[in-house]
N, C-alpha and C positions, 0 to 999 in steps of 0.2 A: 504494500500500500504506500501512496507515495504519502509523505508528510506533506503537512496544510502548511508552511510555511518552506518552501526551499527553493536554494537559488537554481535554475539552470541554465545550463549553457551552451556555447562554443568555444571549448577553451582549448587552449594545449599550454607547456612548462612557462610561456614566458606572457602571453596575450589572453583576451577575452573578446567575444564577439559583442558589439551591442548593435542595435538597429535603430534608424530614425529614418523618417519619410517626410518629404517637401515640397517644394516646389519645384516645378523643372529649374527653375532659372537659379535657386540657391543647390539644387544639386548639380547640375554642371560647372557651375562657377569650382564649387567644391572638388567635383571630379579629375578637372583643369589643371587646378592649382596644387592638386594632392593635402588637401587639408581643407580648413572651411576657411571662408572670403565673402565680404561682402558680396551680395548680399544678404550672405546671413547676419542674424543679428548677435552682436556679444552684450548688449543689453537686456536681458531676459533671460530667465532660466531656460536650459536646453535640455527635455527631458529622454534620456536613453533606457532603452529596454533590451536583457539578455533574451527575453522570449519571440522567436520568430512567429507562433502562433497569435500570441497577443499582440504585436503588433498589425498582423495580419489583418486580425479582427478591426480594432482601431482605422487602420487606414482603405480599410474595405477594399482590402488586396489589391494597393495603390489605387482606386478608383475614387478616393472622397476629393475634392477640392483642395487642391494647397497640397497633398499628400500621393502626387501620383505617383513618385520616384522615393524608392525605399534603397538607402543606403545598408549596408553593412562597413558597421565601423569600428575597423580593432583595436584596442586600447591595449597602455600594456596594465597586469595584473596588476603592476606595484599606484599606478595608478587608478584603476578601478578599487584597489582595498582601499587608498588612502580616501577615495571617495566618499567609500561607506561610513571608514573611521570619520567622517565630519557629518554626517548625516542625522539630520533628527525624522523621525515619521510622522508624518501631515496629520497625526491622530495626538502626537501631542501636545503640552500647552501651549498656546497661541501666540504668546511670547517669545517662546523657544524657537519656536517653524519660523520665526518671523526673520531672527539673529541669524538664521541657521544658512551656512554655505552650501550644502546638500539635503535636499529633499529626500526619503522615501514611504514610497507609497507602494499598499499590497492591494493587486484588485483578483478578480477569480482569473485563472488561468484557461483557456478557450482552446474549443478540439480545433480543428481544420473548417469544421462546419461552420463558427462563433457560436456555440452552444458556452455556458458558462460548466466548468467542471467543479470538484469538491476541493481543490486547491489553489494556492495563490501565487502569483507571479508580479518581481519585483519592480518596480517604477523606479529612478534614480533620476530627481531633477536637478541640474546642478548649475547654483547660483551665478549671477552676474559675475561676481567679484572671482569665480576659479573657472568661468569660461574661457579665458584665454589658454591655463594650465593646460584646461582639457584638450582645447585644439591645437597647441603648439609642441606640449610636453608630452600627454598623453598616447594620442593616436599615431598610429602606426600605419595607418592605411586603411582605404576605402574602394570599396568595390562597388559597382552599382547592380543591385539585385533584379530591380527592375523588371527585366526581360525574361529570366526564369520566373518571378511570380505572376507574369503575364499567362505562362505559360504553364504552372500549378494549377491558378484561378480557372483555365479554361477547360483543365482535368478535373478540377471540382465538378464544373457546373455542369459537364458532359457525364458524370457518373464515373469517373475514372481515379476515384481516390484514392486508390494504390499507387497509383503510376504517379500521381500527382505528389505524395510521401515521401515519393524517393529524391523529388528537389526539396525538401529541406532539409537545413542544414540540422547535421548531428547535434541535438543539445545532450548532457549530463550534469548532476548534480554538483553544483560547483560547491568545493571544499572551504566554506568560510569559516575563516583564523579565530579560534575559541573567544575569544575577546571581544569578538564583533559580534555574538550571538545574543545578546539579549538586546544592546543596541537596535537590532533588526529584527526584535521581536522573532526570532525562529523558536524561543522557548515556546511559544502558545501562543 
């Protein structure tokens, strides 16, 4: 049974997968340049997800507005922990969320279909003021997903769920550092 609380992912010894979806004209700029660039924005939190399903859902497999181009973007781990480590969750006091450099938030985690499942998948918004870390320090590179979830979406909606399974990408349980655990709410 999977736990109601855990991260998953794409990881391997040195990086992590997250995902985020835009606009054409901030994901090429992005694509271009190997990193983000006006116009995106480093004034606003920028929220990343390890979950390709939940983003899936969210961006209505690239189809909503604003959202047709779904990035995968690799960060390295020591920055994705250091993430968490500044992290407060949007369920605590309001004071705190407010000071806080890093957001996280747990919503239900979603099959292929957007059905909502018994478990939760993690949100990480991360503040104005370590936007820059993120896009200059952290990431490691970006792929544009784009055109494989064009092509998932059209195995979904044909009845071909299987075949559609096999583009995405591998997630597993990502090993977070004993310390970050109650932090992130994974106790309950």
């Amino acid at each position: 049974m999977t736990p109601r609380y855990q991260i998953r992912a794409d990881y391997d010894a040195r990086t992590l997968v997250v995902y985020q979806a835009y606009a054409p004209a901030i994901a090429d700029a992005a694509l271009r340049a190997g990193r983000f660039v006006a116009p995106f924005s480093f004034q606003r939190m920028t929220w990343i997800k390890p979950s390709f399903s939940w983003l899936m859902h969210r961006s209505n497999w690239a189809r909503k507005p604003g959202q047709e181009r779904v990035l995968a973007v690799r960060i390295t781990r020591e920055g994705w922990e250091e993430a968490l480590s500044r992290a407060v969750l949007t369920t605590a006091d309001p004071a705190a969320v407010a000071r806080a450099a890093v957001h996280v938030q747990w919503d239900p985690e979603r099959s292929p279909r957007g059905a909502a499942l018994n478990h939760y998948s993690i949100q990480v918004g991360i503040g104005r003021h370590l936007i820059r870390t993120y896009t200059d320090d952290w990431i490691v590179g970006l792929t544009d997903l784009t055109p494989r979830i064009r092509k998932a979406s059209a195995l979904m909606r044909s009845g071909h769920a299987d075949k559609a399974r096999r583009l995405f990408p591998a997630e597993r349980a990502y090993p977070v550092p004993p310390a970050l655990e109650s932090t992130l709410a994974l106790d309950g």
